[in-house]
N, C-alpha and C positions, 0 to 999 in steps of 0.2 A: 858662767854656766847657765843654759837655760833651760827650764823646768816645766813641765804641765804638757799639756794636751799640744798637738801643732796648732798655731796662730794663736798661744793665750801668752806669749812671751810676753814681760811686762819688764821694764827698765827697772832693775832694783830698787833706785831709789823710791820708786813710787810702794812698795810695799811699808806698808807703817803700820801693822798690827802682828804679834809675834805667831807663831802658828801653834800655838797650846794653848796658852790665855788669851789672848784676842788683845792684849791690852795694849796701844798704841802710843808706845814710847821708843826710846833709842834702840836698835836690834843689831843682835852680833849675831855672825855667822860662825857653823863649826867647819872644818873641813868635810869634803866628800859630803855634802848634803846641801841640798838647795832651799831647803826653808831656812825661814831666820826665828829669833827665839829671843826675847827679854833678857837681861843680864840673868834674873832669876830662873830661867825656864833651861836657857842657854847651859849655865853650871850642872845644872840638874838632865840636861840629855846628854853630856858628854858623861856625868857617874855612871847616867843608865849605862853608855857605849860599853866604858870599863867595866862594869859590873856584868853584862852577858860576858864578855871575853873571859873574866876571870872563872865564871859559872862554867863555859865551855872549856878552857884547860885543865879546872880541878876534875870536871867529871871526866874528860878523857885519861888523866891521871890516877882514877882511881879514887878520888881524896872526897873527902866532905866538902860538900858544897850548900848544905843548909843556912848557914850565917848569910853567907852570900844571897844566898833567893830569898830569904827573909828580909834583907838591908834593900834590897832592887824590887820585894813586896810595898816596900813603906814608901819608898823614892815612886814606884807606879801610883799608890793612891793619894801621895801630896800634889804629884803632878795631874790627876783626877780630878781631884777635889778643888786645885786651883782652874782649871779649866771650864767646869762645871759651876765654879762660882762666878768666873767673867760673862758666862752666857746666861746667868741667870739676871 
């Protein structure tokens, strides 16, 4: 799948920095998304994924959904805070 602007395609393997942290080690992909992501960065965008879905069926449902925005509150500012630690 290729990703960005037209003419910025770039052979996957040449990407070597994750797209959260910057940090330039081994990257896994998730499905249906064309950035790549750290092992760490990686587990942590696929909770966020689940975690909107979950927030989006309970509130359609009716049901509480506060646990849930509070758990996908902590998961947004670790993944913040690591981000903002790798550019500093």
């Amino acid at each position: 799948m290729l990703c960005g602007p037209k003419g910025s395609e770039q052979n996957s393997n040449s990407m070597v920095q994750c797209s959260v942290c910057g940090r330039g080690t081994e990257l896994e992909e998730l499905p249906g998304r064309c950035e790549k992501y750290c092992l760490e960065c990686s587990a942590d965008m696929a909770t966020s994924i689940l975690l909107i879905t979950e927030i989006d069926v309970a509130t359609l449902a009716g049901q509480e959904a506060e646990g849930l925005v509070a758990e996908f509150e902590r998961l947004s500012n670790r993944m913040l805070d690591r981000a903002q630690s790798a550019g500093a």
